[in-house]
LOBAMI-46806 format. One record per residue (C-alpha): z, y, x. Coordinates in steps of 0.05 Angstrom, whole numbers, plus 5000, padded with zeros to 4 digits. Each point is the difference from the previous one (the first is absolute). Layout:
<finu c3="Z" c2="Y" c1="X"/>
...
//
This chain:
<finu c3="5248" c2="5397" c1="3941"/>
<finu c3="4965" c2="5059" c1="5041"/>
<finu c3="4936" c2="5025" c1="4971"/>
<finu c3="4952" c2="4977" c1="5042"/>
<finu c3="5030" c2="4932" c1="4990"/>
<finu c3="5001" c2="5004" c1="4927"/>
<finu c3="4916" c2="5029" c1="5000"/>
<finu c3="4990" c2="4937" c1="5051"/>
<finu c3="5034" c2="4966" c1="4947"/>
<finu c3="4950" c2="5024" c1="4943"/>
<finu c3="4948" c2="4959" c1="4994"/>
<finu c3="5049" c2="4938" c1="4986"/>
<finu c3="5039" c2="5040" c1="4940"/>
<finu c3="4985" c2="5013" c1="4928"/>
<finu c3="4957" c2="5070" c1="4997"/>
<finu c3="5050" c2="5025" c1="4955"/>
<finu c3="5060" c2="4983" c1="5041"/>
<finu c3="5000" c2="5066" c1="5042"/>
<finu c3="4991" c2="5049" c1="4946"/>
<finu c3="5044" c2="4968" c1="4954"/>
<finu c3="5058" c2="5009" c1="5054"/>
<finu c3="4976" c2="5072" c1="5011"/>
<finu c3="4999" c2="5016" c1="4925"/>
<finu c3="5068" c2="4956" c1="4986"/>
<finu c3="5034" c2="5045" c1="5063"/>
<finu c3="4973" c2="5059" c1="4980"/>
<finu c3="5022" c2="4994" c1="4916"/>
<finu c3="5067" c2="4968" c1="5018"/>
<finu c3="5022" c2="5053" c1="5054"/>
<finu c3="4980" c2="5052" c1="4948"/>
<finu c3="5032" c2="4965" c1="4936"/>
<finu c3="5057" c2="4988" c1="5030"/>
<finu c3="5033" c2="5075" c1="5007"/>
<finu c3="4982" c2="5010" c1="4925"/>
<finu c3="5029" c2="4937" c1="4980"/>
<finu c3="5063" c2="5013" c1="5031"/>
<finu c3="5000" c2="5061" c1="4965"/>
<finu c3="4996" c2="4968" c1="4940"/>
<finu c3="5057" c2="4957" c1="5017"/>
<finu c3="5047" c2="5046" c1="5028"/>
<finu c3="4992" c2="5079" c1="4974"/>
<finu c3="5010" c2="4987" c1="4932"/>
<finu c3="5084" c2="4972" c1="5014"/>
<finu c3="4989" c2="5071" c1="5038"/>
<finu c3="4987" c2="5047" c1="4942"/>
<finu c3="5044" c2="4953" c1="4957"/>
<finu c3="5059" c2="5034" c1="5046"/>
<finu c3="4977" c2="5075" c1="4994"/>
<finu c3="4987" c2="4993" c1="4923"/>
<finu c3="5072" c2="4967" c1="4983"/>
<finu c3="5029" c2="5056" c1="5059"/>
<finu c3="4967" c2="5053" c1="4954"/>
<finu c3="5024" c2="4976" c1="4932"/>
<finu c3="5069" c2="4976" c1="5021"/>
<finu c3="5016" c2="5063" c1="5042"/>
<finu c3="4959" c2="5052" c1="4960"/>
<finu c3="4963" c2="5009" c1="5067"/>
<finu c3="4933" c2="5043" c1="4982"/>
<finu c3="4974" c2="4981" c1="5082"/>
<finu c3="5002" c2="4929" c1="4995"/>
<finu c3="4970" c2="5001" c1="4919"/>
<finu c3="4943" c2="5037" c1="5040"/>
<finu c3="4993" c2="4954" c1="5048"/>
<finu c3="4993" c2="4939" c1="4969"/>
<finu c3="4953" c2="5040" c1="4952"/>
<finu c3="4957" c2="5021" c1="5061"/>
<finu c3="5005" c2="4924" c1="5028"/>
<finu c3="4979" c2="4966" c1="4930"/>
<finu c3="4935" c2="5038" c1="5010"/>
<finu c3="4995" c2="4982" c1="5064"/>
<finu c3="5014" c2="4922" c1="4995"/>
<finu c3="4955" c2="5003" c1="4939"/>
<finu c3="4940" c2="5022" c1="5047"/>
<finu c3="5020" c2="4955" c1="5051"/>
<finu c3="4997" c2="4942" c1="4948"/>
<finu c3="4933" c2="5015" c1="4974"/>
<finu c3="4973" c2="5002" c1="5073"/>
<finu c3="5035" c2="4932" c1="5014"/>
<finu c3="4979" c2="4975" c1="4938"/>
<finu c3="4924" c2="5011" c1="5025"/>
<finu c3="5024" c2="4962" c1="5063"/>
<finu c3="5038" c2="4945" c1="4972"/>
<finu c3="4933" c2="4986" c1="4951"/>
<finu c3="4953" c2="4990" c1="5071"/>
<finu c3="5058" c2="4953" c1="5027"/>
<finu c3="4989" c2="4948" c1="4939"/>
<finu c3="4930" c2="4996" c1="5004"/>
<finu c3="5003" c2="4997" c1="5076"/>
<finu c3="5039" c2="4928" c1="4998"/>
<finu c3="4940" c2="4970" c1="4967"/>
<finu c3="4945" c2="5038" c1="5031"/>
<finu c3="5027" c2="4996" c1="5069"/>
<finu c3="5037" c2="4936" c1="5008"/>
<finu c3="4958" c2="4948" c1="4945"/>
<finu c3="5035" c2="4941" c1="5046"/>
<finu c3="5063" c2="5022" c1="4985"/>
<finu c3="5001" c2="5012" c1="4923"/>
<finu c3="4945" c2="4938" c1="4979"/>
<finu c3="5049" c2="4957" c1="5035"/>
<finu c3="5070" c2="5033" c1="4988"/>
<finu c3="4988" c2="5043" c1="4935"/>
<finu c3="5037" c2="4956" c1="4956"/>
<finu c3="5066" c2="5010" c1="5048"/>
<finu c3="5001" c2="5075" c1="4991"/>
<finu c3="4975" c2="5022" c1="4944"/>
<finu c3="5067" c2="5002" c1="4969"/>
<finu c3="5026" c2="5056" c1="5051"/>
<finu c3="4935" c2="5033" c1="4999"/>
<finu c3="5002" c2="4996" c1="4917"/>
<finu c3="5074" c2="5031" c1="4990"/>
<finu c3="4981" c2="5050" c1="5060"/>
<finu c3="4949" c2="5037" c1="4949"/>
<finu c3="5051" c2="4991" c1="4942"/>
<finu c3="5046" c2="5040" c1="5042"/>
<finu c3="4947" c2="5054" c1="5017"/>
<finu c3="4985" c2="5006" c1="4929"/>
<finu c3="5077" c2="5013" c1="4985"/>
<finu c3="5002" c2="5049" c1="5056"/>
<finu c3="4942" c2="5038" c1="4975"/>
<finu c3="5025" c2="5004" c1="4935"/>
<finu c3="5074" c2="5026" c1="5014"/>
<finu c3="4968" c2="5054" c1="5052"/>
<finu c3="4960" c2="5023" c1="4949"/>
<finu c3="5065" c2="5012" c1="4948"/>
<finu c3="5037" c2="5020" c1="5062"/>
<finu c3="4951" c2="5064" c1="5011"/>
<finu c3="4987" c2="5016" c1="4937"/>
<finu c3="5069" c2="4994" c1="4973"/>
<finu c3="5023" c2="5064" c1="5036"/>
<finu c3="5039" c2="5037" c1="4937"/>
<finu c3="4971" c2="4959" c1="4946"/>
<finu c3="5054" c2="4934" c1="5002"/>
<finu c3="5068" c2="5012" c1="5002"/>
<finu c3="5030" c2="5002" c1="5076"/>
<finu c3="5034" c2="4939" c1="5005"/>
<finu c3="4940" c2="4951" c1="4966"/>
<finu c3="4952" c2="5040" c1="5047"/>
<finu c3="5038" c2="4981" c1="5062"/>
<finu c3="5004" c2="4927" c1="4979"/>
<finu c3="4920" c2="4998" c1="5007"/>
<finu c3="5004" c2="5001" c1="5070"/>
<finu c3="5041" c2="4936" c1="4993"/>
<finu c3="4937" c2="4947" c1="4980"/>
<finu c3="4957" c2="5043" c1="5056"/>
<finu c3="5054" c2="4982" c1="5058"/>
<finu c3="5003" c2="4924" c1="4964"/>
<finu c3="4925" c2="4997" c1="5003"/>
<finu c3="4979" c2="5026" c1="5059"/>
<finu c3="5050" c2="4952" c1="5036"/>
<finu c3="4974" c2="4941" c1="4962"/>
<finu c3="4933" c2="5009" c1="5008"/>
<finu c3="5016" c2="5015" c1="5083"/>
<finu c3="5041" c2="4929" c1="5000"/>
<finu c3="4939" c2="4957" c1="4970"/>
<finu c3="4953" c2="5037" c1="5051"/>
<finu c3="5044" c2="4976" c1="5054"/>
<finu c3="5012" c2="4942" c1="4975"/>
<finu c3="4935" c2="4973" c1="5004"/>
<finu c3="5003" c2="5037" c1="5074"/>
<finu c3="5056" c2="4961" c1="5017"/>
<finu c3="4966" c2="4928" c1="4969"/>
<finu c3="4944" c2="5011" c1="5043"/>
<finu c3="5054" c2="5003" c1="5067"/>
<finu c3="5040" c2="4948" c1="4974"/>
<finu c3="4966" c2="4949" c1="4946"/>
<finu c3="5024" c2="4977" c1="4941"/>
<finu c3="4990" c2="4974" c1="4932"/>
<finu c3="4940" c2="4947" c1="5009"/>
<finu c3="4973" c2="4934" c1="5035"/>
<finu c3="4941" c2="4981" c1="5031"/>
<finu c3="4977" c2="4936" c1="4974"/>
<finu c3="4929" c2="4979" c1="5026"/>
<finu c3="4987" c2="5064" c1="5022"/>
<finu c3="5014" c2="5035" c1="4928"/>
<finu c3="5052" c2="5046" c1="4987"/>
<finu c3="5041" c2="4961" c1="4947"/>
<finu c3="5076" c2="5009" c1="4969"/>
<finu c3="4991" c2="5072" c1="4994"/>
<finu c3="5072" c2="5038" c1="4981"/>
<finu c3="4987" c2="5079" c1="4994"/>
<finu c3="5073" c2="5009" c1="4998"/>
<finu c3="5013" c2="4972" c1="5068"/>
<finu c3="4962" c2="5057" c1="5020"/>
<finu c3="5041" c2="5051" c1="4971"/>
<finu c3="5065" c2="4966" c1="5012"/>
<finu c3="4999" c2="4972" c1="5072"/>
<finu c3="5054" c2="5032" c1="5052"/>
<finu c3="4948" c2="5031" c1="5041"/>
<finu c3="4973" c2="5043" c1="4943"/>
<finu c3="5066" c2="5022" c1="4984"/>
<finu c3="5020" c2="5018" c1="5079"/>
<finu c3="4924" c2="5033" c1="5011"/>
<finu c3="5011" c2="5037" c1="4935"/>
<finu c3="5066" c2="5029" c1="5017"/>
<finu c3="4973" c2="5015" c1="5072"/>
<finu c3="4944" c2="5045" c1="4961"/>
<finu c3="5041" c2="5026" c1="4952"/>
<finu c3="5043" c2="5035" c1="5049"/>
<finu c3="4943" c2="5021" c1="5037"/>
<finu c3="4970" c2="5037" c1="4941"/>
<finu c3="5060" c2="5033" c1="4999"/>
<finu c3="5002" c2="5016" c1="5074"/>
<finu c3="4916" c2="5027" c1="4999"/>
<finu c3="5023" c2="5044" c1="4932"/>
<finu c3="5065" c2="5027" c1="5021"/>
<finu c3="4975" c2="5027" c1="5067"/>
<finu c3="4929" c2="5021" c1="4976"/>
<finu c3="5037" c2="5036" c1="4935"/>
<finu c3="5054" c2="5031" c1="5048"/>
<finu c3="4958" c2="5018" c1="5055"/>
<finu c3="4951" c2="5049" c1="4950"/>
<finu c3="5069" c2="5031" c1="4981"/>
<finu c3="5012" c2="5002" c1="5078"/>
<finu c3="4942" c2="5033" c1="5008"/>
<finu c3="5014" c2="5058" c1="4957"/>
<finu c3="5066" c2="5014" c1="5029"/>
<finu c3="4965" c2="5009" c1="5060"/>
<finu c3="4960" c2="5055" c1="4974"/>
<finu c3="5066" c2="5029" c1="4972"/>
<finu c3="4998" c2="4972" c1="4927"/>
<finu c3="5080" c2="4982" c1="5007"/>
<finu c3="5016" c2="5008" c1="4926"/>
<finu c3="5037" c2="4954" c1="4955"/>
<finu c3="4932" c2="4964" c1="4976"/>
<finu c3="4981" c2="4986" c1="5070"/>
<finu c3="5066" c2="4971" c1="5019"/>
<finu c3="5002" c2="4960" c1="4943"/>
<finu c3="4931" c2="4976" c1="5016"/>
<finu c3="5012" c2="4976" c1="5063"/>
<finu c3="5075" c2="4981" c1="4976"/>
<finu c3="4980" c2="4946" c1="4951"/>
<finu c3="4946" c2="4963" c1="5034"/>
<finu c3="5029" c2="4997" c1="5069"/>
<finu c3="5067" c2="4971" c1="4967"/>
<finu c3="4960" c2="4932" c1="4979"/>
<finu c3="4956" c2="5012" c1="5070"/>
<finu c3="5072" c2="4999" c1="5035"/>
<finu c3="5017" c2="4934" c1="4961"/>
<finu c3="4932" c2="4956" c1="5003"/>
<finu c3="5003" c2="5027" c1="5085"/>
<finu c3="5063" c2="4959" c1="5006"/>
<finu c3="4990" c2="4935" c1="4961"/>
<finu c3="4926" c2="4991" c1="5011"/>
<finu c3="5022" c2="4971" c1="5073"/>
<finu c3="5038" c2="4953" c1="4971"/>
<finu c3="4957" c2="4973" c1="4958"/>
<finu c3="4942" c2="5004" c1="5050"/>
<finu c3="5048" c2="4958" c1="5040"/>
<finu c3="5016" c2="4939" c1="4947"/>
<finu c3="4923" c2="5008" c1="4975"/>
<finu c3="4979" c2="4996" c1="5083"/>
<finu c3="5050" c2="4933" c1="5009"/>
<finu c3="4962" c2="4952" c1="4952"/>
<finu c3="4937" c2="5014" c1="5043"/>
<finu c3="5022" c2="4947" c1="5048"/>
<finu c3="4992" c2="4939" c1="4956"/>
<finu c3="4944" c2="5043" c1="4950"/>
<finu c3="4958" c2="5030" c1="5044"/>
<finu c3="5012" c2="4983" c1="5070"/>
<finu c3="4933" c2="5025" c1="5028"/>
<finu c3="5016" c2="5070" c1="4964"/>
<finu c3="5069" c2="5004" c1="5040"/>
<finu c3="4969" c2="4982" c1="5063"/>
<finu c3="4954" c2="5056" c1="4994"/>
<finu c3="5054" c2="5052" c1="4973"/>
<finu c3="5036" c2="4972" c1="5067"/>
<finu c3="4946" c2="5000" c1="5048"/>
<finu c3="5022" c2="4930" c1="5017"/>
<finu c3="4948" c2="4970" c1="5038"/>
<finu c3="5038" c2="4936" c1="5013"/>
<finu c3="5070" c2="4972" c1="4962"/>
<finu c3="5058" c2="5031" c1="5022"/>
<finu c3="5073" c2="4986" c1="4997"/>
<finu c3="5026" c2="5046" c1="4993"/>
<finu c3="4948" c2="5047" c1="4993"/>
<finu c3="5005" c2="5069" c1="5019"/>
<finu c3="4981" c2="5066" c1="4969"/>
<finu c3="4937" c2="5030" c1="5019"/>
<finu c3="4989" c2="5073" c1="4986"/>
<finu c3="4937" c2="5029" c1="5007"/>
<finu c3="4939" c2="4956" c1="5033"/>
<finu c3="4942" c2="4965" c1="4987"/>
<finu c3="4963" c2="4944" c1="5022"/>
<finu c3="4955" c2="5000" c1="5050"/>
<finu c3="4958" c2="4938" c1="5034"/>
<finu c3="5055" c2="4957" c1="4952"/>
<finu c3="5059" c2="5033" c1="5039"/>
<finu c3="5054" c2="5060" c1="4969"/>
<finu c3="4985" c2="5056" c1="5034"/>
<finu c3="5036" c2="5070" c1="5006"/>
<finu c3="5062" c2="4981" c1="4954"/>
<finu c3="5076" c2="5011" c1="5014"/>
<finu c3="5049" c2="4932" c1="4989"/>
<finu c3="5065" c2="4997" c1="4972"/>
<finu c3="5026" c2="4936" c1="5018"/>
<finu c3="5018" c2="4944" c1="4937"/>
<finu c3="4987" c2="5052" c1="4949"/>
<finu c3="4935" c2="4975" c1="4976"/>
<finu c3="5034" c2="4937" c1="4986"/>
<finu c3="5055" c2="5043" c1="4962"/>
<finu c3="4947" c2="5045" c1="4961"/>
<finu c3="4955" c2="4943" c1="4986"/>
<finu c3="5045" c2="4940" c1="4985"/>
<finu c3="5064" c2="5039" c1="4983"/>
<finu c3="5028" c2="4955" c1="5065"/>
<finu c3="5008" c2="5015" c1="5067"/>
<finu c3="4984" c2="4942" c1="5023"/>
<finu c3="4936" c2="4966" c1="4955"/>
<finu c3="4935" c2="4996" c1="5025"/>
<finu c3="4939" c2="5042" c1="4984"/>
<finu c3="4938" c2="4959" c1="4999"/>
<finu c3="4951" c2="5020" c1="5040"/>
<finu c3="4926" c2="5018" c1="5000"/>
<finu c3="4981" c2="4938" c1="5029"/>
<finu c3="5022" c2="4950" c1="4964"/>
<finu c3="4948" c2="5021" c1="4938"/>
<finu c3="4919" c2="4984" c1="5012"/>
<finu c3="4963" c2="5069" c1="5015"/>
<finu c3="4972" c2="4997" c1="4926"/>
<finu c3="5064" c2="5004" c1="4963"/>
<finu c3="5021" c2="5061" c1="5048"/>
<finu c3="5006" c2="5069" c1="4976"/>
<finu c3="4972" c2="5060" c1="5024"/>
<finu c3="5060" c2="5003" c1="5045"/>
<finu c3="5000" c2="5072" c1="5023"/>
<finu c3="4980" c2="5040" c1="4933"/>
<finu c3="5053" c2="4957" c1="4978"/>
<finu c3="5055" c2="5015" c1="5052"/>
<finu c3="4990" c2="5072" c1="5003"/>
<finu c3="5001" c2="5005" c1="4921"/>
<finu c3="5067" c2="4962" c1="4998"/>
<finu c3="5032" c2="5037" c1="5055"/>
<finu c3="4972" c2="5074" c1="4970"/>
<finu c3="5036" c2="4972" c1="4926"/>
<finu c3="5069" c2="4988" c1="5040"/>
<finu c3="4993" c2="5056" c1="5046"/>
<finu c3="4996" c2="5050" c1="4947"/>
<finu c3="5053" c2="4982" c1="4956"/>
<finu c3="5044" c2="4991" c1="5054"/>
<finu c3="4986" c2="5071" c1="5016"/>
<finu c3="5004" c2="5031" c1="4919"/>
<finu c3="5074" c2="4950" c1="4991"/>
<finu c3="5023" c2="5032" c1="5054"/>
<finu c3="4971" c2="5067" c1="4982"/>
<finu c3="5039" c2="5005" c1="4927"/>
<finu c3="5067" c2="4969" c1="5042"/>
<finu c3="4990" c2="5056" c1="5043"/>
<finu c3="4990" c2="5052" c1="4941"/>
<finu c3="5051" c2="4967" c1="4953"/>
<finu c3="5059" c2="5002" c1="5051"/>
<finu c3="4974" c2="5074" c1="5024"/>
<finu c3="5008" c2="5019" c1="4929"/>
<finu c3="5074" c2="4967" c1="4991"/>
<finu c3="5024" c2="5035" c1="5056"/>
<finu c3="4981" c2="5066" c1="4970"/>
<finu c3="4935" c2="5016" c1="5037"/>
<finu c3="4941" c2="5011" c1="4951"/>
<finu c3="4935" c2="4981" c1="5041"/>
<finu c3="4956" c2="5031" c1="4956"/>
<finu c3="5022" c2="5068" c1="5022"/>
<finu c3="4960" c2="4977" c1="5074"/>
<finu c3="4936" c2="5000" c1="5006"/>
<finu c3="4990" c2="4941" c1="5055"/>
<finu c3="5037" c2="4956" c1="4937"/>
<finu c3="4941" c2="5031" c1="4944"/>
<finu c3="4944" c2="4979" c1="5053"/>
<finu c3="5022" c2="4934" c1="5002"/>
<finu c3="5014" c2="4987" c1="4926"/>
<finu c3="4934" c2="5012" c1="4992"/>
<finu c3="4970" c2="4955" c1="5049"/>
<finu c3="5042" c2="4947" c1="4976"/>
<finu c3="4961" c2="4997" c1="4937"/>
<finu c3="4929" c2="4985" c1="5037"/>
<finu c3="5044" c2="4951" c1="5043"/>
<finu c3="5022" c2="4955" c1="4939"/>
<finu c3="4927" c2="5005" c1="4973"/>
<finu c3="4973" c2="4967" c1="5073"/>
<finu c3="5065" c2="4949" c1="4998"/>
<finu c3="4983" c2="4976" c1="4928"/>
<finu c3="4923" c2="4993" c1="5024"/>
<finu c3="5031" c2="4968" c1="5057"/>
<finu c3="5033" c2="4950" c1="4969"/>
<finu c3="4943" c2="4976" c1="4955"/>
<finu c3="4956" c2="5003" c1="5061"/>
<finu c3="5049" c2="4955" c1="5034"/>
<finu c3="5005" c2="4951" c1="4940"/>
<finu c3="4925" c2="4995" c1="4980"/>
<finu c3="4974" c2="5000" c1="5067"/>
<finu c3="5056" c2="4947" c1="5024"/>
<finu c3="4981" c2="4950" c1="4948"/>
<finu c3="4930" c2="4997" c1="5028"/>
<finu c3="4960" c2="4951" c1="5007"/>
<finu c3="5021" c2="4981" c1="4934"/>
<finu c3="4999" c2="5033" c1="4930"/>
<finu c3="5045" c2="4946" c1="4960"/>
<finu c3="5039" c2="4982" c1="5074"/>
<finu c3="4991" c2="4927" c1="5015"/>
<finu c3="4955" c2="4987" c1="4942"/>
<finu c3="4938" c2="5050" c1="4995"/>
<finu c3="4961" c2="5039" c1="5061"/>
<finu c3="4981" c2="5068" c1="4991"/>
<finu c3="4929" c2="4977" c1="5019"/>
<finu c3="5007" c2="4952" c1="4945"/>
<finu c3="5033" c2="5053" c1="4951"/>
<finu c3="4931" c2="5046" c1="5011"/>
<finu c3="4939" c2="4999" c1="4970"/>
<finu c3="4925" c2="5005" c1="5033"/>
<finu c3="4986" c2="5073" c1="4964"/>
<finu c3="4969" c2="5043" c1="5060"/>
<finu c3="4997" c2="5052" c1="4952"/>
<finu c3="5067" c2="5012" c1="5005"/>
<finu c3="4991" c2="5058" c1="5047"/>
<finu c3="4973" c2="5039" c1="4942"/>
<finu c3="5061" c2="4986" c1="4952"/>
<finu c3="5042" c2="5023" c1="5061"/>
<finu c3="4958" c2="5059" c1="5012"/>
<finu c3="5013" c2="5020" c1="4927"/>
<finu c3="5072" c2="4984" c1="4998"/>
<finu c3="5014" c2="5046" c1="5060"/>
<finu c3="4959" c2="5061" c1="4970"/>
<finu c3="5038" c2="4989" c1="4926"/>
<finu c3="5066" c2="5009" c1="5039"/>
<finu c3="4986" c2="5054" c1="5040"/>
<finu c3="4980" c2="5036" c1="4934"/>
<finu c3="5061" c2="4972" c1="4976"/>
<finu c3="5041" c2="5022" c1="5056"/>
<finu c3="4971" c2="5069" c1="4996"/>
<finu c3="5006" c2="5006" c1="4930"/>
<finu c3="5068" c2="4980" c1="4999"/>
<finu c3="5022" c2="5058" c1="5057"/>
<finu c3="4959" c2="5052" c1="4965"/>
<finu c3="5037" c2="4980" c1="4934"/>
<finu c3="5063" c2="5007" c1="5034"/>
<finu c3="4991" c2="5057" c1="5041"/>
<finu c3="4982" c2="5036" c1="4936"/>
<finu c3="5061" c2="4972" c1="4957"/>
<finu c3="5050" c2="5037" c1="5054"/>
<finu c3="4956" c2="5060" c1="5019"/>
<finu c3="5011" c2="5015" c1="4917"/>
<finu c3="5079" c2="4978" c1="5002"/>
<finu c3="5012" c2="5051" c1="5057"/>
<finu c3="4964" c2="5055" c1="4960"/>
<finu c3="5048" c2="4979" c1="4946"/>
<finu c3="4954" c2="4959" c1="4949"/>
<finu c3="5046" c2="4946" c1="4993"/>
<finu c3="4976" c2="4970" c1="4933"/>
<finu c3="4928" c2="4981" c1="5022"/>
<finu c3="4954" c2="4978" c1="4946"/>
<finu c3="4979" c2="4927" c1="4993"/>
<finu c3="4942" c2="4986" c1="4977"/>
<finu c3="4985" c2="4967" c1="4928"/>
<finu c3="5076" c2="4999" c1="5000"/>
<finu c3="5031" c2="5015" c1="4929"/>
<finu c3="5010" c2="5065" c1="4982"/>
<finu c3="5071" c2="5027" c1="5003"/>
<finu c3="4993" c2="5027" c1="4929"/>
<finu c3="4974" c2="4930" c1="4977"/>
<finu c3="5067" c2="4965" c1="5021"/>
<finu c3="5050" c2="5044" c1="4985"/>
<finu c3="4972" c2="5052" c1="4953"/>
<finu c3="5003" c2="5080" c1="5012"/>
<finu c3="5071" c2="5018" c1="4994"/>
<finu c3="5018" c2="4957" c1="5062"/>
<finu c3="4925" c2="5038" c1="5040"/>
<finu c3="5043" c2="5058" c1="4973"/>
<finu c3="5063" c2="4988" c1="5020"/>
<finu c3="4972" c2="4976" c1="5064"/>
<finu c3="4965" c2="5069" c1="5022"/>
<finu c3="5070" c2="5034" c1="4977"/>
<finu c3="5029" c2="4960" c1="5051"/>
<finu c3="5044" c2="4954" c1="4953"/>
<finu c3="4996" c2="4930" c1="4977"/>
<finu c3="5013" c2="4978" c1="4923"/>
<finu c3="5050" c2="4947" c1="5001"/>
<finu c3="4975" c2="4926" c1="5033"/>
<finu c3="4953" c2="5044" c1="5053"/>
<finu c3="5026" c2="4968" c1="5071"/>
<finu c3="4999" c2="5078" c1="5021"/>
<finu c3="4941" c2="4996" c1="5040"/>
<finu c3="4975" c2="5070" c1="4996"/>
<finu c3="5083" c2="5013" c1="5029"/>
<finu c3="4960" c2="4992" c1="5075"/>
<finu c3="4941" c2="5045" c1="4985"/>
<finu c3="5041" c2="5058" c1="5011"/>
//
């Protein structure tokens, strides 16, 4: 809905219906890059630690070092983030959980088990650096990856129950027959998970790669940077190739799910067989304009036919329509960037098989690191695409977002706060950063942690000793091997 349409609109909403959108965008878009961090970097420095133990490699020991502390920061910020999002379902959206909290607090429950796990193996992770013996201190990283994919499934879960209900009745307008595990078990949470999944990889692997990517631009070409970029861009490469796929069987339930969602993802004003495929355009005065058509191909992309219909526009009453352009543009930014980054890593994978290294050019280092703000915007994308698509409804079919929101005009002033504790948070976490590599480049590689335990404390003074000598007594992983 345009804005003027939607401040024409005002006086007939809740008073907190606009600022809990704002504040539910705003937290969301931001969580969302941490929490895929969470998912997907700790599999990452998984790989570098076993490379270093298995191959005696002091690099990639040092890098997964160096990452711990970074994923541990990252964590702590997300943590902050991932607190505001809990307390946002019930201060933003009372419709929703008064009515429906009995259907998912299961997911949300074992969601903060798994954050507690996560927290607690991150912890033994960072400070188990030469205090545990090698193998038992790689293993921690195990119950992290478990946990942070756990706790990412119930989140989507309930994401995917509120696209696709399941798991109660209405009788007499009460929400009755409740079954939590319906939530967490129904097809579309599995597909929407997997969809996620490999787009945590994708954001992680080309944000990771790209920093890496940026310091071989500046002539950093060494073994560590290589290995850097190496690592990440490997599981980048991967997700870049499968997450169409998936997008594709995900996209082909729409048509009996969601059908006012695939419209607007189509820019199908009226039904269609078969429908073509409309890049580009928006609607204006209720008609596509400035698109390009590829004939049958919606029908193909949409309905995994050539020849089924895509229902149009019109056949749904202007209330249940989405906001059709936000929506449109979102979905066709989501596909149009990972088309471009799968056929980026094809391009760079088969470059590299016929012997020609494409980090040695420059053009090839520019865009490895633009790809990594480009699968930021196609992960936003997507959840712009999904959240925005489902609208007018919250629980689709069964609750309006103007029924999910409460009256609470002072709203505004929770948002107001929210955006100024992230921006500190944002800053902080870049000044943090910043800091940790300034002091790595200058060759401080062990970095204190504050109120950690004292190296003397865990493994007593011989080992300190042995340490600053530049050996390890025996059951030492070797970690002071990649100081040198």
């Amino acid at each position: 809905m345009p804005v003027l349409a939607q401040l024409a609109a005002a006086g007939s909403e809740p008073d907190g219906l606009l600022p809990a959108r704002e504040q539910m965008a705003f937290s969301l878009g931001w969580h969302i890059v941490l929490a895929s961090f969470g998912v997907a970097f700790p599999a990452m420095i998984f790989v570098v630690h076993r490379r270093g133990l298995v191959r005696s490699d002091p690099t990639a020991l040092g890098l997964a070092r160096r990452w711990g502390k970074v994923a541990a920061v990252l964590f702590a910020i997300g943590a902050v983030s991932g607190t505001v999002l809990s307390f946002e379902m019930g201060l933003l959206w009372p419709g929703l959980m008064g009515r429906f909290g009995d259907v998912l607090g299961l997911p949300f429950a074992f969601e903060g088990l798994s954050f507690f796990v996560e927290a607690i193996f991150i912890g033994i992770y960072l400070y188990g650096w030469d205090r545990m013996p090698p193998r038992r201190h790689l293993l921690m990283l195990v119950p992290m990856i478990a946990a942070g994919v756990f706790g990412t499934y119930c989140v989507i879960s309930v994401n995917a129950w509120m696209n696709m209900p399941t798991g109660f009745r209405i009788v007499d307008g009460q929400v009755t027959d409740v079954d939590p595990w319906a939530v967490l078990l129904s097809s579309g949470a599995v597909l929407q998970f997997a969809h996620m999944w490999v787009g945590a990889f994708m954001l992680v692997g080309f944000v990771v790669a790209a920093v890496y990517a940026a310091g071989m631009l500046r002539g950093r070409r060494d073994s560590h940077h290589r290995l850097g970029f190496t690592v990440p861009f490997v599981f980048a490469s991967v997700a870049a190739v499968l997450q169409p796929v998936l997008g594709h069987v995900l996209g082909m339930r729409l048509g009996e799910t969601q059908p006012s969602k695939l419209a607007a993802f189509e820019l199908a004003t009226t039904t269609e067989q078969p429908a073509p495929l409309r890049m580009g355009g928006v609607l204006i005065d209720g008609e596509p304009r400035a698109y390009v058509e590829i004939p049958k191909w919606g029908s193909f992309i949409a309905r995994g036919s050539f020849d089924k219909p895509v229902r149009g526009l019109d056949t749904f009453p202007a209330a249940d329509r989405p906001p059709v352009n936000i929506t449109h543009l979102a979905f066709q930014s989501m596909v149009g960037i990972g088309t471009l980054l799968a056929v980026a890593v094809v391009i760079f994978w088969v470059a590299r098989w016929r012997g020609r290294d494409l980090l040695e050019q420059r053009w090839a280092l520019l865009a490895l690191v633009v790809a990594g703000p480009l699968a930021v915007v196609a992960l936003e994308s997507g959840w712009v695409a999904t959240e925005v698509g489902r609208q007018p409804w919250t629980v689709f079919g069964y609750l309006r977002t103007t029924e999910a929101a409460g009256s609470n005009g002072w709203l505004w002033l929770v948002l107001a706060v929210t955006l100024v504790v992230y921006t500190a948070m944002t800053v902080g976490a870049v000044v943090v950063l910043r800091s940790m590599t300034r002091r790595w480049r200058a060759g401080e590689e062990d970095l204190p942690s504050p109120y950690g335990p004292q190296l003397a404390d865990a493994v007593g003074s011989d080992a300190v000793a042995a340490d600053a000598a530049g050996s390890h007594p025996s059951g030492s992983d070797g970690g002071g091997a990649w100081r040198s």
